[in-house]
C-alpha positions in Angstrom: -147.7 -282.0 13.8 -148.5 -279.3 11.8 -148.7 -278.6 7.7 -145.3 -277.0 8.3 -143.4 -280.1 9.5 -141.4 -281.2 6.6 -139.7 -284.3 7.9 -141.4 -286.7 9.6 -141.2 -287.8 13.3 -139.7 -291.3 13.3 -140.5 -292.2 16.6 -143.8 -292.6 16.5 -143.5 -296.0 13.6 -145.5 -298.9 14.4 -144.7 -302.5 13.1 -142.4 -301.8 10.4 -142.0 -306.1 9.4 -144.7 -305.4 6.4 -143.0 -302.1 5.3 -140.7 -300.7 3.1 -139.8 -297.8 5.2 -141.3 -296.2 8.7 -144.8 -297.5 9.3 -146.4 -294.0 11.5 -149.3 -293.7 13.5 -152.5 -293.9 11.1 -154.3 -290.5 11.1 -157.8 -290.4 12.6 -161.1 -290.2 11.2 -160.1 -290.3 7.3 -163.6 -290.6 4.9 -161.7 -288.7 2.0 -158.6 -289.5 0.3 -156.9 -287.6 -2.8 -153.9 -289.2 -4.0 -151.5 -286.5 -6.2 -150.1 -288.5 -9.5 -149.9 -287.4 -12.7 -147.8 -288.5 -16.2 -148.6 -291.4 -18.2 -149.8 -295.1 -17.9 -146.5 -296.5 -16.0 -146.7 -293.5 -13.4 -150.0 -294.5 -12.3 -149.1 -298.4 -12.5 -146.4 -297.5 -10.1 -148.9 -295.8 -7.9 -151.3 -298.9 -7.9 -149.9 -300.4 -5.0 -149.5 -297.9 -2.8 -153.2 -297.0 -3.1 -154.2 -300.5 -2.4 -152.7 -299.9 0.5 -153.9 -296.6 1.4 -157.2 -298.6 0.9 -156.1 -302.0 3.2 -155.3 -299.0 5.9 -158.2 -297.2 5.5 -161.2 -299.6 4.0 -163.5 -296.8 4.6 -162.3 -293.9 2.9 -163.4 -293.1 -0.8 -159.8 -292.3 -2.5 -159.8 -289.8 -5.4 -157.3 -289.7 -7.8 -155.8 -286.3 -9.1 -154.6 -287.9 -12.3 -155.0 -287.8 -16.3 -157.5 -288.6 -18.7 -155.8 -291.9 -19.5 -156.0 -293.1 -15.9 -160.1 -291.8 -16.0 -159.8 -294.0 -19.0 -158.5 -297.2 -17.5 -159.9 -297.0 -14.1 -163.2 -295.3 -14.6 -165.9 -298.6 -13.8 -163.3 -300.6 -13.3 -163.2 -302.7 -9.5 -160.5 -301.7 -7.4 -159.5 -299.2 -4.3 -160.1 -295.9 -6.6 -163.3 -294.3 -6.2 -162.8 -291.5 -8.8 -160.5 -289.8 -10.8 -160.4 -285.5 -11.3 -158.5 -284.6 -14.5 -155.4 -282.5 -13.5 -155.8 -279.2 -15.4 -152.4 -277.7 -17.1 -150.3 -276.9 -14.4 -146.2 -276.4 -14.5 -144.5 -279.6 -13.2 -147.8 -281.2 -12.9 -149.7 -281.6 -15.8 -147.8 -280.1 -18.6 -149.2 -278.3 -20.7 -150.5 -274.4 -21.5 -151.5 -273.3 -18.2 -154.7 -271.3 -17.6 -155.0 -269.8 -14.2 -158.5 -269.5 -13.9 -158.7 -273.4 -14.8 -156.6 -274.3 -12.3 -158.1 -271.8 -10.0 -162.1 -273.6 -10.6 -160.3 -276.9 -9.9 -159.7 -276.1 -6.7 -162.4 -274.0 -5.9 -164.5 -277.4 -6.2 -162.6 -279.6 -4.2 -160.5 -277.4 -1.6 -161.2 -279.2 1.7 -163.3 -281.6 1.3 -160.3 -283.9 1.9 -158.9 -285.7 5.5 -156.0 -286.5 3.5 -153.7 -285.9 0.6 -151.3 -288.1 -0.7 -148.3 -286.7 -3.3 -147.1 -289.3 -5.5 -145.7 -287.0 -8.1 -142.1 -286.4 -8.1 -139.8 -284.6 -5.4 -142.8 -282.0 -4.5 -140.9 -279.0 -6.0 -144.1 -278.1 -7.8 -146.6 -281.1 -6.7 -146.3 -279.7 -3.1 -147.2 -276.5 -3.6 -150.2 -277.8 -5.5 -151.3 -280.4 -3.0 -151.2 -278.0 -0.1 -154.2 -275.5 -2.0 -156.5 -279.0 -1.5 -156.2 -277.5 2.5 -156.2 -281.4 3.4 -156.6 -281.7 7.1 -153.3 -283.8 6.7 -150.9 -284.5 4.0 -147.9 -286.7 3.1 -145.3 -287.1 0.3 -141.6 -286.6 -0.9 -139.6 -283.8 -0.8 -136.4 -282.3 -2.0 -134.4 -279.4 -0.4 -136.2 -277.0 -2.2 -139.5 -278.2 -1.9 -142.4 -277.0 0.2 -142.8 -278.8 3.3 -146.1 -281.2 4.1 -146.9 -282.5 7.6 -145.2 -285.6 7.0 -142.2 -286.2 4.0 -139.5 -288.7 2.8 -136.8 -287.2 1.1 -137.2 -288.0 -2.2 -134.1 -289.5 -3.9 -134.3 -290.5 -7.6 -132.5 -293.5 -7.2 -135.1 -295.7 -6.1 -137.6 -298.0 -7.4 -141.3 -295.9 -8.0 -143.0 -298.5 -6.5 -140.9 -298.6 -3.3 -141.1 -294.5 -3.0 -144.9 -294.6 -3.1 -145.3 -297.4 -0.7 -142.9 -296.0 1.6 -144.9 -292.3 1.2 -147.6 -294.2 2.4 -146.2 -295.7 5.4 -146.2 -292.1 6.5 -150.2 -292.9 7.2 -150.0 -295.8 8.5 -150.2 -297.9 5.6 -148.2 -301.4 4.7 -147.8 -303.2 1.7 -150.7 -305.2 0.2 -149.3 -305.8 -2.9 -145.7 -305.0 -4.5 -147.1 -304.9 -8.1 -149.9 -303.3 -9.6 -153.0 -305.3 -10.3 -155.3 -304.3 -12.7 -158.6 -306.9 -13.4 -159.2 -307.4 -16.9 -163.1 -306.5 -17.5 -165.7 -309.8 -19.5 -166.4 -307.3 -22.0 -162.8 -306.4 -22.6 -161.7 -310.0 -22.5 -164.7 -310.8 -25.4 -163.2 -307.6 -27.2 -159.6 -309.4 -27.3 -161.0 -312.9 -29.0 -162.6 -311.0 -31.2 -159.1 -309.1 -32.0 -157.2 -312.3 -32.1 -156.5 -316.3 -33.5 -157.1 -319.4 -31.6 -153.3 -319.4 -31.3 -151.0 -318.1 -28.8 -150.5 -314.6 -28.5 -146.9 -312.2 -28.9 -147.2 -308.8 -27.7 -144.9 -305.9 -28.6 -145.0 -302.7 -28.0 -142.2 -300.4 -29.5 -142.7 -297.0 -27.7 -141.2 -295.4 -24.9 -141.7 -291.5 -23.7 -138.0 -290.7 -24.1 -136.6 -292.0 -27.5 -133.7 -293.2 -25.9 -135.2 -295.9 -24.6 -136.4 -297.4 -27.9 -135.6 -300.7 -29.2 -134.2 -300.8 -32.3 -137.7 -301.7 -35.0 -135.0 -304.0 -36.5 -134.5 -305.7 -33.4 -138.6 -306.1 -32.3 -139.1 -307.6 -36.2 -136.5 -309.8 -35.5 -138.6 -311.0 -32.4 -141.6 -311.0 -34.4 -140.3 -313.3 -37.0 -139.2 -315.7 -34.8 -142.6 -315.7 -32.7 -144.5 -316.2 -36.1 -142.2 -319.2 -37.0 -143.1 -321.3 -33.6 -146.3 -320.8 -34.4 -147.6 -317.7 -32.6 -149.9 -314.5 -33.8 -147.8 -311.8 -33.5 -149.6 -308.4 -32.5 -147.9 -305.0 -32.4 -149.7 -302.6 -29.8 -149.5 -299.0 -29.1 -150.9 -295.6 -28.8 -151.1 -292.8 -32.1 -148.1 -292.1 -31.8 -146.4 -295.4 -32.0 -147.8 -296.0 -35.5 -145.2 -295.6 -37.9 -143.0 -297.9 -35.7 -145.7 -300.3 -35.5 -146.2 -300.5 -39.4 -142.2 -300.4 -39.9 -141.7 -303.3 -37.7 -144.4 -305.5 -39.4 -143.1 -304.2 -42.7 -139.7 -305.2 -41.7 -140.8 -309.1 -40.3 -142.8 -309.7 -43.8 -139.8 -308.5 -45.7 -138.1 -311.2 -43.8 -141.0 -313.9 -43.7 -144.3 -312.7 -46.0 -146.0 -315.9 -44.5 -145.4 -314.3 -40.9 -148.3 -313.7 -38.7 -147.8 -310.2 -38.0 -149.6 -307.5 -37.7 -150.5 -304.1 -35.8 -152.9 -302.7 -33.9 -151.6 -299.6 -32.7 -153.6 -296.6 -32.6 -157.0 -298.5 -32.7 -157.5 -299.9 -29.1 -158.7 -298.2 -26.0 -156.8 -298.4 -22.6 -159.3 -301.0 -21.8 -159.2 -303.4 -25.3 -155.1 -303.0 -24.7 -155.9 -304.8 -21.4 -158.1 -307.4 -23.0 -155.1 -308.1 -25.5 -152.4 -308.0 -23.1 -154.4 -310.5 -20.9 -154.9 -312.4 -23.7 -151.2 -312.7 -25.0 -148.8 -315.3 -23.9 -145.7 -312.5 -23.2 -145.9 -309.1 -24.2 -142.0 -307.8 -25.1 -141.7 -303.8 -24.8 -139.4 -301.0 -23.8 -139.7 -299.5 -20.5 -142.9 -297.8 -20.8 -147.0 -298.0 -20.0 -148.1 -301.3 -21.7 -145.1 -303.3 -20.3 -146.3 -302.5 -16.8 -150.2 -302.8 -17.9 -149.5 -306.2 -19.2 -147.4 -307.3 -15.4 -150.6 -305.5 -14.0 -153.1 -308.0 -15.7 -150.6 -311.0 -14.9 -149.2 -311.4 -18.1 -145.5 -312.6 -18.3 -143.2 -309.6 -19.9 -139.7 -309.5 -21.4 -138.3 -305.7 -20.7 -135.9 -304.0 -22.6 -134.4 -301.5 -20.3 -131.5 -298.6 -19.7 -129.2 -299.7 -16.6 -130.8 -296.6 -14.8 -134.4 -297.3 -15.6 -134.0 -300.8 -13.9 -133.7 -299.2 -10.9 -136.5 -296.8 -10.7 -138.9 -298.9 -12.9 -137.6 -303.0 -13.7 -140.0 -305.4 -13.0 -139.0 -307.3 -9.3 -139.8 -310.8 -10.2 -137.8 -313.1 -13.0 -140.0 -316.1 -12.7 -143.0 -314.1 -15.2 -140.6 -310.9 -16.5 -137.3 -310.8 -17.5 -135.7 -307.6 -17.9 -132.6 -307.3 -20.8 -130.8 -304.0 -20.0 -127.5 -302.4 -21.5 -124.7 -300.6 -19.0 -124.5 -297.0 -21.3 -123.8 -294.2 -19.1 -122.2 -291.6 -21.8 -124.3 -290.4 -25.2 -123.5 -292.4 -27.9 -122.7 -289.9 -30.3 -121.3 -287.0 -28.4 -119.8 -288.7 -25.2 -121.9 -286.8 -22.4 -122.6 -288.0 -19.3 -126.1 -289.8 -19.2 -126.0 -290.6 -15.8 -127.2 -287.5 -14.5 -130.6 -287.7 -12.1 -134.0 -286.0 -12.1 -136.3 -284.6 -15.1 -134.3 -281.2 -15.0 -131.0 -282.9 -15.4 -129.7 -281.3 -18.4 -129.2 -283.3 -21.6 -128.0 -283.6 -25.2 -129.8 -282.7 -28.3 -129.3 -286.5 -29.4 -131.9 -289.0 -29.2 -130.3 -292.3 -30.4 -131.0 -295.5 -28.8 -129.5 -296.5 -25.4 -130.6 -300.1 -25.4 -129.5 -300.9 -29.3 -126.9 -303.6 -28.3 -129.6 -305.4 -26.3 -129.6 -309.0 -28.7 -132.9 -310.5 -29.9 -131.2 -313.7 -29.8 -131.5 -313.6 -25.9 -134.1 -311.4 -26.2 -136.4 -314.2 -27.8 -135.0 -317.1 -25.8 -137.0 -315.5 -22.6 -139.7 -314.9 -24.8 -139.7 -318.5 -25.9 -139.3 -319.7 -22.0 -141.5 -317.5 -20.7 -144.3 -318.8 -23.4 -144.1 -322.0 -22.2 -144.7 -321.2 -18.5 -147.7 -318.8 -19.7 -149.2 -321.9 -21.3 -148.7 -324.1 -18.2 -149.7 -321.1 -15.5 -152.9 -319.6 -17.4 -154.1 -322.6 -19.4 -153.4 -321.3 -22.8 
């Protein structure tokens, strides 16, 4: 095959019983690895397993991530199958952003092909193909719409389908099977010290109110609700988040002490690294959040999770087990102010000017009655 296949030749799959899709032939001789996945916390959580099994498949090769500062932050000294991480410079449909030519231009002038292979995990390859291919990889692999550039071996990349799945079955196109079908991420001593020090003797309630798209935020109402409840049986209740989730954080515990001033609750948003969120994830019982990074940090560090999700996120992104996560979802398929079609696929799928909440009629009655479950088997499972 050459770099100007763009499907991939079928024929050629080994054992498929471990795989999600066509297991191929693995490639020969492979020291270098760069695997192509940029956005935010979730994305790379979703990549996790796929690069463990890039990793099983090739135990070898050092495997450099092309990702974000956040996933330098997180992974950075941390054991697992990444060796490094290169910051993405600003790059259309990569790393958005104010592009700068000549940045993107040294970028490559450091690395270009000093890799066996390249791996794109990012999106349908419209623009993370063209981008891949200047790494002048001896081999690369990916997805791929219609109008996408073609790489020696491609899926087609269908938005439908669980992240997970698509990068495991990307992989596959190397030879690589499944060592894992959800992200794991070990909790460092020093981060675990970090989280006593941030928390009671008690067990612990994570929430975390943000989500990228504002659609998919819980009501504030709704997480205080939770909160309140937590803090009555007993539990330290411990709103997490980034900057930016703030002023939620602060209305939500405003909100629960309005309700309950004796309520354990407080926040910690905006004032813990990538790595102390891990140490407080690990350390709570369940961690409740919208569809978004921390939820999937906190299945990452084993930590049982209650999900409040949009019908079409629980495709590409629920959590596959219910023993340790339960997902709470609402069916909305039309805007609920203006009527419009919400369905729609793909980042460029055009949408509304309106950002109100797809997930408000998610109860915390029911919401709180996994949480309360869920505690229980935390406490049996992890000792706490």
């Amino acid at each position: 095959m050459t770099q100007q296949d763009t499907t991939a030749d079928f024929g050629g799959r080994q054992d498929t019983a471990r795989s999600v899709g066509p297991v191929l032939a693995p490639f020969a001789d492979i020291r270098r690895i760069a695997v192509l996945r940029g956005g935010g916390l979730g994305d790379l959580m979703f990549a996790m397993p796929a690069i463990a099994a890039l990793k099983d498949r090739y135990p070898d090769a050092e495997i450099t991530l092309l990702g974000m500062p956040g996933h330098a932050a997180l992974l950075e000294g941390r054991p697992g199958p990444v060796s490094a991480v290169l910051e993405l410079p600003f790059s259309p449909g990569v790393r958005p952003g104010d592009e700068d030519p000549g940045a993107v231009d040294r970028f490559f002038d450091g690395i270009r092909g000093s890799f066996d292979l390249a791996v794109q995990l990012h999106g349908g390859g419209r623009n993370s193909n063209p981008f891949l291919l200047r790494l002048e990889a001896r081999h690369t692999i990916g997805t791929r719409t219609p109008d996408a550039a073609g790489l020696e071996r491609t899926i087609p990349y269908v938005y439908y389908q669980h992240e997970v799945f698509r990068a495991l079955e990307v992989v596959g196109l190397a030879g690589a099977t499944p060592v894992d079908l959800e992200p794991r991420v070990q909790v460092l001593p020093e981060e675990s010290e970090s989280a006593a020090g941030l928390t009671g003797g008690g067990a612990v309630i994570a929430l975390h109110p943000g989500a990228t798209d504002p659609r998919r935020r819980w009501p504030s109402s709704s997480f205080a609700d939770v909160a309140v409840r937590a803090a009555a049986d007993g539990c330290e209740v411990l709103v997490v988040g980034d900057a930016t989730d703030v002023p939620t954080a602060e209305e939500i515990v405003r909100l629960a002490l309005d309700r309950d001033p004796t309520a354990n609750v407080r926040s910690l948003a905006g004032r813990l690294t990538l790595g102390e969120l891990a140490g407080v994830l690990d350390r709570s019982a369940v961690m409740v959040g919208n569809d978004s990074g921390p939820r999937h940090l906190a299945q990452a560090v084993g930590t049982p999770t209650v999900g409040v999700y949009w019908i079409g996120n629980v495709i590409n992104a629920g959590a596959m087990g219910r023993s340790l996560h339960r997902v709470h979802f609402s069916w909305v398929s039309s805007c609920p102010v203006c009527g419009v079609d919400v369905t729609q696929v793909g980042w460029t799928a055009e949408r509304c000017e309106h950002d109100d909440s797809f997930v408000a009629t998610v109860q915390p009655d029911a919401v709180y009655a996994d949480v309360a479950e869920l505690r229980a088997t935390s406490l049996l499972l992890r000792g706490r």
